[in-house]
C-alpha positions in Angstrom: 0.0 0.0 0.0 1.0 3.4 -0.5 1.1 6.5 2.1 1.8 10.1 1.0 1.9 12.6 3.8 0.3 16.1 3.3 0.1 19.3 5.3 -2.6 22.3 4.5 -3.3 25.7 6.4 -4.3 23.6 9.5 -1.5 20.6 9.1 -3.9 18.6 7.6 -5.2 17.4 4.7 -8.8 18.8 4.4 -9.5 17.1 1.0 -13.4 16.2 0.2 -14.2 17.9 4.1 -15.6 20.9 2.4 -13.7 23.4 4.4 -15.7 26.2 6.7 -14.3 29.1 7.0 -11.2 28.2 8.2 -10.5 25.0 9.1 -13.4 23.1 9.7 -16.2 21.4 7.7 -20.4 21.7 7.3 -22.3 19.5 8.8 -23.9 16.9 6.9 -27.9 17.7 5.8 -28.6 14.4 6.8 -32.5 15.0 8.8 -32.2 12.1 11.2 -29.6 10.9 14.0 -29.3 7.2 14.6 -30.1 5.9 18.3 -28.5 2.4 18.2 -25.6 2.3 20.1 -22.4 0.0 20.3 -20.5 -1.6 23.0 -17.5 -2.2 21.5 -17.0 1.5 20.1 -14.9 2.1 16.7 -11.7 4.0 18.1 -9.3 5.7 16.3 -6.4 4.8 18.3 -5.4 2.2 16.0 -6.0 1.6 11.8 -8.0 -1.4 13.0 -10.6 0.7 14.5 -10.3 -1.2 18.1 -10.2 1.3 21.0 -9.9 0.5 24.6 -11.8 2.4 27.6 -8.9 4.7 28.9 -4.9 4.7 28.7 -2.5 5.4 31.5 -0.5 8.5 31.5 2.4 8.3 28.9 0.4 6.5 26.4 -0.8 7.5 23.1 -5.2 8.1 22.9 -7.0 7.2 20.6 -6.3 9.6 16.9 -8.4 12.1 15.1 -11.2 15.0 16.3 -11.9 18.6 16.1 -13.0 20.6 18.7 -15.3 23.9 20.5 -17.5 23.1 23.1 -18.8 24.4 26.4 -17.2 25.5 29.3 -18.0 24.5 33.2 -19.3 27.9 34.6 -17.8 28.3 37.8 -21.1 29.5 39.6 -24.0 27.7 40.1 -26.4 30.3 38.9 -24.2 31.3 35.9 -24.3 29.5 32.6 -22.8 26.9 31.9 -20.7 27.5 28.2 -21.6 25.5 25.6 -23.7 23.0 27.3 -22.3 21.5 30.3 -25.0 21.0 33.1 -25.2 21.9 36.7 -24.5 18.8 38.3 -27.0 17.4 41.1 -25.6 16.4 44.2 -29.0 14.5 45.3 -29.0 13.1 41.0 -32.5 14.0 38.8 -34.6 11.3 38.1 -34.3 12.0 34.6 -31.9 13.7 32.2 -32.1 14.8 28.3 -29.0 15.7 25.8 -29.5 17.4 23.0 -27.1 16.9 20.0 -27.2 18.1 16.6 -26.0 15.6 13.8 -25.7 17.8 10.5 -28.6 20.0 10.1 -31.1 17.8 12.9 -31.4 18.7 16.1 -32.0 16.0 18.3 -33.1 15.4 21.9 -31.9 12.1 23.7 -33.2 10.7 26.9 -31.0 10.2 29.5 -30.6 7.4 32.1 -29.0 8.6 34.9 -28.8 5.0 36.6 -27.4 3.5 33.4 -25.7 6.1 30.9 -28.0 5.0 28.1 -29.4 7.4 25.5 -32.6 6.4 23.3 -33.3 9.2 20.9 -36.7 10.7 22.0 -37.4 13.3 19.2 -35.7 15.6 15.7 -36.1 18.9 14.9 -35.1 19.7 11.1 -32.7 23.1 11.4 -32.2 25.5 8.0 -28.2 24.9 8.7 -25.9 23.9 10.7 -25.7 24.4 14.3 -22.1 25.4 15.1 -22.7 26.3 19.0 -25.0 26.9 21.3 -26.0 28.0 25.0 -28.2 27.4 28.0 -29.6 30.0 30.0 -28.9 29.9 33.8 -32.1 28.8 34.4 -32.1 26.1 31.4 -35.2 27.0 30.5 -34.1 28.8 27.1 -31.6 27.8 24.7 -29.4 30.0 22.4 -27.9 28.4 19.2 -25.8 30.0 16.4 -26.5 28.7 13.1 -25.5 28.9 9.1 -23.8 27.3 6.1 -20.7 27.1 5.8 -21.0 28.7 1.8 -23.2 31.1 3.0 -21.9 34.1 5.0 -25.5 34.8 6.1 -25.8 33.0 10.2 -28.8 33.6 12.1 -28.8 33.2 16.2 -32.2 31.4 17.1 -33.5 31.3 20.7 -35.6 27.9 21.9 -37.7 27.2 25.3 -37.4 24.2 26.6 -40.3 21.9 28.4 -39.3 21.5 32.2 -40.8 18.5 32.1 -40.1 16.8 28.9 -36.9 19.1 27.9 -39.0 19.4 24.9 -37.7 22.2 22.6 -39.7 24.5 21.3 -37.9 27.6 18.8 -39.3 31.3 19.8 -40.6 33.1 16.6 -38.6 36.3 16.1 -40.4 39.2 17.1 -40.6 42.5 14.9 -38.5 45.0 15.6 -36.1 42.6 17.8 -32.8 44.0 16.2 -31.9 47.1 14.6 -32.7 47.8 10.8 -31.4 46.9 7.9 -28.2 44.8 8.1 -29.4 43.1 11.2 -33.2 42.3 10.1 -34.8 40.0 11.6 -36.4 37.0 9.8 -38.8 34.4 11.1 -36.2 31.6 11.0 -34.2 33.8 13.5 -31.7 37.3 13.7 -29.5 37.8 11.5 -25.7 37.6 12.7 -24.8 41.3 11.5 -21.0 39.9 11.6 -21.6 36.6 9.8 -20.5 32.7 11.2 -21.3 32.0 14.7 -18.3 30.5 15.7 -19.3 30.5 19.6 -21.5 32.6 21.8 -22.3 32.5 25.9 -24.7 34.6 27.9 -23.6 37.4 30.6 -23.9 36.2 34.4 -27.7 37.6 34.8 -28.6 36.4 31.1 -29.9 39.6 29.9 -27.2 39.6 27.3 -26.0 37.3 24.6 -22.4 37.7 23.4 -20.6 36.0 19.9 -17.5 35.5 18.2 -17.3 35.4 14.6 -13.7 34.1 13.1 -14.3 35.3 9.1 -15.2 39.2 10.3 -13.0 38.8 13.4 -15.5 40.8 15.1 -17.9 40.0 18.4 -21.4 41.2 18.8 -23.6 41.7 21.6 -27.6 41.3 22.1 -29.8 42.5 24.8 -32.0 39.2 25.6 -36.0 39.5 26.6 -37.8 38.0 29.2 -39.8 35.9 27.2 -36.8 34.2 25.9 -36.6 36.6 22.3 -33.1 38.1 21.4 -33.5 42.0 21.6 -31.7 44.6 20.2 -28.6 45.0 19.0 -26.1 46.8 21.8 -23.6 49.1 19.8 -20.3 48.6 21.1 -17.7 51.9 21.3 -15.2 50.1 18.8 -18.0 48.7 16.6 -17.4 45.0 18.1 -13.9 45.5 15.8 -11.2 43.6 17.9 -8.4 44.9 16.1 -5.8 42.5 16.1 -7.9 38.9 15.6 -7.1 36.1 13.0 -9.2 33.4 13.7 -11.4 34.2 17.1 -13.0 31.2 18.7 -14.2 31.8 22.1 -16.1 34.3 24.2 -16.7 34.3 27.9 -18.1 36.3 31.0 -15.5 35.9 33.7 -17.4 34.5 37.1 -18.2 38.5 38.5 -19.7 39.4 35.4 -16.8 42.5 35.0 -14.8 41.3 32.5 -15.0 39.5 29.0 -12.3 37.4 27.5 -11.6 36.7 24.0 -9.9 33.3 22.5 -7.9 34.1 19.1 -6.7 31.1 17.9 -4.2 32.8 14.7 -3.7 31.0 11.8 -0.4 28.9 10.8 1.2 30.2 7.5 0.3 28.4 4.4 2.6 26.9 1.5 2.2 26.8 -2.3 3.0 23.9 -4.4 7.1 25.2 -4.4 7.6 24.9 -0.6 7.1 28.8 -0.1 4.8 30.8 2.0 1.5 32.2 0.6 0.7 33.5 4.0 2.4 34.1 6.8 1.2 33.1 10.1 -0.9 34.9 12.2 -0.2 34.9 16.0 -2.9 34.1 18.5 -3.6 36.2 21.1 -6.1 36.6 24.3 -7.9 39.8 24.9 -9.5 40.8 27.9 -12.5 43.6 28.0 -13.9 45.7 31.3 -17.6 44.8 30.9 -20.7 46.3 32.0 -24.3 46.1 31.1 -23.5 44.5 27.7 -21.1 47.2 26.3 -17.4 46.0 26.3 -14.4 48.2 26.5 -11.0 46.5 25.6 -7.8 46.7 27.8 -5.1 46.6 25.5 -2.7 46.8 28.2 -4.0 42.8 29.1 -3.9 41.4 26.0 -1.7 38.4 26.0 -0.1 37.5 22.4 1.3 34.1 22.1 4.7 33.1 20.5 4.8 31.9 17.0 2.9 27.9 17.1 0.8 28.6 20.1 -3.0 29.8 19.6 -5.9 29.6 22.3 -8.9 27.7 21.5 -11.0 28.1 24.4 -10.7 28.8 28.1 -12.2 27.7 31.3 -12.8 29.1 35.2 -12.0 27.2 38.8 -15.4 27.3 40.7 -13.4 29.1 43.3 -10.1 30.6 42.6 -9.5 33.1 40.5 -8.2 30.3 38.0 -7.8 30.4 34.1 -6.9 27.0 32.2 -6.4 27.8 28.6 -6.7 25.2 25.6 -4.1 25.9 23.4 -5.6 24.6 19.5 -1.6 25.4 18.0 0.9 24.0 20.3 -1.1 21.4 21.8 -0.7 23.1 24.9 -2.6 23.7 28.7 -1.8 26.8 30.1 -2.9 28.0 33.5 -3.2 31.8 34.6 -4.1 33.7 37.8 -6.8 36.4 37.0 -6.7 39.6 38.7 -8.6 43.0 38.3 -8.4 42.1 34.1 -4.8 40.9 34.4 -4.3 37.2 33.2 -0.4 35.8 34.5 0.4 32.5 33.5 2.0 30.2 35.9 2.0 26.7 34.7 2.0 25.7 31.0 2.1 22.0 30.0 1.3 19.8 27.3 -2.0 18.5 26.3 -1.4 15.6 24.9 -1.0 12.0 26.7 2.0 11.3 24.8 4.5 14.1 24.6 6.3 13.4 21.4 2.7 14.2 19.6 3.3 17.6 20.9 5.7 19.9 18.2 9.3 20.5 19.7 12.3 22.6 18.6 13.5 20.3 15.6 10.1 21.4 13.5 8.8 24.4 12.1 6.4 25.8 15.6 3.8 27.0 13.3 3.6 23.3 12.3 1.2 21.1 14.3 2.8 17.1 14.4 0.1 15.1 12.1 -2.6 17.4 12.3 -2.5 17.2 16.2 -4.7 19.8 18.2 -5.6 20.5 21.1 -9.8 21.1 21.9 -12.2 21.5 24.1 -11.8 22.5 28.1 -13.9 21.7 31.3 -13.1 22.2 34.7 -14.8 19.3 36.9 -17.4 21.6 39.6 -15.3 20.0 42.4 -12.1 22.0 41.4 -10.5 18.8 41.3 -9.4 18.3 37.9 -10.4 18.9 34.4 -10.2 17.4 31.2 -8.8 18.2 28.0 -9.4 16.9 24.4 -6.5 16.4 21.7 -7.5 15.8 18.2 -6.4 14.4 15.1 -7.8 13.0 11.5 -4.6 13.8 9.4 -5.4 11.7 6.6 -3.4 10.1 3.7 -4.2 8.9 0.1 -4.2 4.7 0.1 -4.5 2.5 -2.8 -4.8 -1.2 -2.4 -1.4 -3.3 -2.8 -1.8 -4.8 -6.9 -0.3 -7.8 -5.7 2.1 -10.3 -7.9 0.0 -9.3 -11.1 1.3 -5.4 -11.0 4.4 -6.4 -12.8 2.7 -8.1 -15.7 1.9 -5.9 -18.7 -2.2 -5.0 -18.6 -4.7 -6.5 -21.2 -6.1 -4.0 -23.2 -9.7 -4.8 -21.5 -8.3 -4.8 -18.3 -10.4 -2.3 -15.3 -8.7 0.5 -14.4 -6.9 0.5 -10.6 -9.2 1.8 -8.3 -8.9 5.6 -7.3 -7.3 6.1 -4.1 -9.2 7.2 -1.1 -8.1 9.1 2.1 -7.8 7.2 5.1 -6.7 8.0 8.5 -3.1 8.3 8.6 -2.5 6.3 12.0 -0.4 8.6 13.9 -1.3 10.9 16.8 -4.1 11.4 19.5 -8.5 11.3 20.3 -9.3 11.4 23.5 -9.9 13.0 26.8 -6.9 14.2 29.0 -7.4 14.0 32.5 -5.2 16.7 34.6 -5.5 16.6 38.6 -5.4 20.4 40.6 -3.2 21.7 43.1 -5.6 22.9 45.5 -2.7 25.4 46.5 -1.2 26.9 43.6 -3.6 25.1 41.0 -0.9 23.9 38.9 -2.3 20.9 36.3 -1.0 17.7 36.6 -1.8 14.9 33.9 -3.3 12.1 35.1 -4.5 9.4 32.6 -5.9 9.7 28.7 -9.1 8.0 27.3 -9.8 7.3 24.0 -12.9 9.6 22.4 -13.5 6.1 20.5 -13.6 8.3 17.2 -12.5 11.1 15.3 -12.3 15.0 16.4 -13.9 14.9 19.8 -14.9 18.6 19.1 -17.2 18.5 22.3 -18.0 17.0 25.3 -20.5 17.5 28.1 -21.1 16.4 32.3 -24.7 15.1 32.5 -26.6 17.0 35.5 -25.8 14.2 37.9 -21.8 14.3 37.2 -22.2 10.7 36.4 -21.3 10.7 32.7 -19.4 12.3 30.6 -20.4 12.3 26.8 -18.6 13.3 23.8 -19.2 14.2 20.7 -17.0 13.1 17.9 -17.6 15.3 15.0 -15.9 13.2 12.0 -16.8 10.6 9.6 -13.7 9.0 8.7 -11.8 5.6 6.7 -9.1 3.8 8.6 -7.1 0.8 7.1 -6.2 -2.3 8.4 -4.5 -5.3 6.4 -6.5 -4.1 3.5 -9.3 -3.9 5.0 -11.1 -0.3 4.8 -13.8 0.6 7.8 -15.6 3.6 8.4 -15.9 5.3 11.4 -19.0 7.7 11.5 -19.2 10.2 13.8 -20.8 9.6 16.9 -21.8 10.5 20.6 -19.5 8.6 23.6 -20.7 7.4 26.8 -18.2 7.6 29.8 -18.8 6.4 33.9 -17.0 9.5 36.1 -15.0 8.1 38.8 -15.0 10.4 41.7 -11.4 11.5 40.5 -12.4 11.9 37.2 -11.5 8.5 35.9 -13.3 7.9 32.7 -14.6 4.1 31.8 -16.3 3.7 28.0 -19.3 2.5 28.2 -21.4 2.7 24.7 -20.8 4.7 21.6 -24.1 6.0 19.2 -23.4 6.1 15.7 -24.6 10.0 14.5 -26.0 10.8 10.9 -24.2 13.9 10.8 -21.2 16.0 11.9 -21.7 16.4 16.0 -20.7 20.3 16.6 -22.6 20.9 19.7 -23.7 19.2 22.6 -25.6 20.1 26.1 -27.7 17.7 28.9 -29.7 19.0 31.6 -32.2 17.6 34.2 -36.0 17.6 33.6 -39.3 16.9 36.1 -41.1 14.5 33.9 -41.9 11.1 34.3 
């Protein structure tokens, strides 16, 4: 068989993905999201597709994923980023996920005693959804979606069914956002800075806050009562950050005063010749005083990373003024002390189980090893520990071996040799990092890796009881193994919580779609 490696702007090779904005892929249009789930889960670890339930420190995880995803809040009565749930010391009696695969939205129950999910109902969406947010309250749920050859997003508000976790989307009411530009439609309000790469709520959710990585911009809504998205708030710098390349996160620190801002930066890109096309952009995190929606930067706190190292997202310790920062480029964890707007790291450490997936000295910095890249971040609610996700689906034309018969001279009527196909190229890491806290100078320490048992775990949720951990691996991909070709599909990942934050696999769900965004939360119902 034959293996060709191949880099592109994001160290991999994107080829047939259909690239979004960036470096990542639509969603597939698909209008359903399967239910039946597997015990022996494909992992990526290996070209054979076997996986195994968790790895001890050192090891190489499983390979390939993608990541953005939500963020522990560090408050009980703040939001939880991008979908993780408050967890219940007592545990509900029942639990719902929602998922999107592609363009469905789908709502799973739950079982808290047992991990299982059974898919419980689909809602068709117009695109894809590429993030969304609970309010504090879960009763209303904020998504960000679009196309990723269409520069026109739309943010779209839902209520949810306390007893059912039914959700129901709010019709856009007239006059919710300012004219022209930002009209609103009755399939939501248009994003007057177009894709939705993430958005969060302020502290008292009157106010919903995006990023968008193509305009580099953010934006800011005032939110109703009733659930609806209000009207636009004009910021003093026009929601311009100035110096972004590729922004990717936005949160509300735990007081509700300040507002940070991930920029991932792009790595340079080469032509066909070996030279640049682009030079790289570095990645940087901005921090903003913030009050009543408006947003006023402080330059003198912006922190701008060396060349190789770009944030992804961030997350808060539920009691110390704590930062651990994702770093996408570099494959890096990084923790800060946060202080009246001032971030100072202290401890910065590899994300990756196995540190010679990491880049080092010998390689061009702006250069991730096999496509590897660090994801999504959560702080446990203990203060414990967190985990990290490292990604990977670098992939590699392959043509089947011809055999014996390659050397003889073709018949005239013979078939022409297949087309080759990209597969998996076999090296590098999917999975969950686990990382133990100094209670006294919060320093991470790794702890043990387990394999995401797919490709591009780009997010990953706590149920409300802190049972289970589930996560979402966003990428359909081929691996090979003694000619044999298998797909993995991209799926949703079941995981027991120890009470150190040991992960165990328990079932995987085979999706119809691209998973971008996940969230669970408790409901009343029967």
């Amino acid at each position: 068989m034959t293996y060709v490696r191949a880099t592109g702007a994001c160290g991999i090779v994107l080829a047939a993905m259909g690239a979004l904005a960036g470096c990542g892929s639509s969603g597939s249009g698909s209008s359903s999201g399967s239910s039946s789930g597997s015990t022996s889960g494909a992992g990526s670890g290996a070209l054979s597709g076997a996986a195994t339930g968790s790895v001890t420190a050192g090891s190489t995880g499983s390979s390939g994923g993608s990541g953005g995803v939500s963020d522990a809040g560090p408050e009980s009565a703040a939001p939880a980023d991008g979908g993780d749930a408050t967890v219940s010391d007592a545990g509900p009696s029942k639990e719902v996920l929602y998922a999107n695969a592609g363009t469905t939205f789908n709502t799973f129950d739950l079982d808290p005693t047992t991990g299982d999910l059974t898919l419980a109902s689909s809602m068709a969406l117009p695109e894809l959804l590429q993030f969304a947010e609970f309010d504090s309250t879960q009763t209303h749920l904020y998504a960000g979606i679009g196309a990723a050859t269409d520069p026109t997003w739309s943010f779209h508000s839902f209520s949810i069914d306390p007893g059912t976790g039914a959700l129901a989307e709010i019709p856009t009411q007239d006059g919710g956002v300012d004219a022209g530009a930002d009209a609103a439609t009755s399939t939501g309000v248009v994003s007057p800075n177009g894709r939705i790469i993430n958005l969060t709520l302020s502290r008292d959710n009157k106010y919903l806050l995006a990023v968008h990585n193509v305009t580099e911009a953010y934006t800011v809504f005032q939110l109703n009562a009733d659930g609806t998205i209000g009207p636009r708030v004009i910021q003093a710098d026009g929601g311009d950050t100035g110096i972004g390349a590729f922004l990717h996160q936005i949160h509300v620190d735990p007081t509700n005063k300040y507002v940070t801002i991930c920029d991932r930066g792009n790595d340079p890109t080469y032509g066909s010749d070996g030279g640049i096309t682009a030079p790289e952009a570095l990645g940087h995190l901005l921090v903003y005083a913030y009050a009543s929606g408006e947003l006023t930067q402080l330059t003198t706190s912006t922190i701008t990373f060396p060349s190789g190292i770009g944030p992804r997202h961030l997350d808060w310790h539920p009691t110390q003024p704590w930062v651990y920062l994702s770093a996408e480029r570099g494959n890096r964890l990084i923790m800060y002390t946060f202080a009246s707007g001032v971030l100072t790291q202290q401890f910065d450490v590899p994300s990756v189980a196995n540190p010679a997936d990491s880049p080092d000295s010998s390689l061009d910095m702006t250069e991730a090893i096999n496509g590897q890249r660090a994801g999504a971040i959560h702080v446990h609610p203990s203060g414990k520990f967190l985990w990290i996700t490292n990604r990977n689906y670098a992939l590699v034309p392959y043509v089947p071996d011809a055999g014996a018969d390659a050397a003889e001279p073709a018949d005239a009527g013979d078939a022409a040799p297949p087309a080759p196909i990209q597969v998996f190229d076999g090296v590098g890491e999917n999975n969950l990092v686990l990382f133990s806290i100094d209670q006294t100078t919060g320093e991470p320490t790794l702890v043990s890796a387990a394999d995401s048992h797919g490709f591009e775990p780009r997010t990953f949720t706590l149920d409300p009881s802190g049972q289970y951990v589930i996560v979402g691996n966003q990428k359909k991909i081929s691996t090979v193994s003694g000619g044999v070709v298998t797909t993995v599909n991209p799926n949703l990942t079941v995981f027991q919580v120890a009470t150190d934050g040991q992960l165990t696999f328990l079932k995987t769900y085979d999706q119809s779609g691209e998973v971008w965004w996940e969230g669970a939360r408790a409901i009343t119902g029967p």
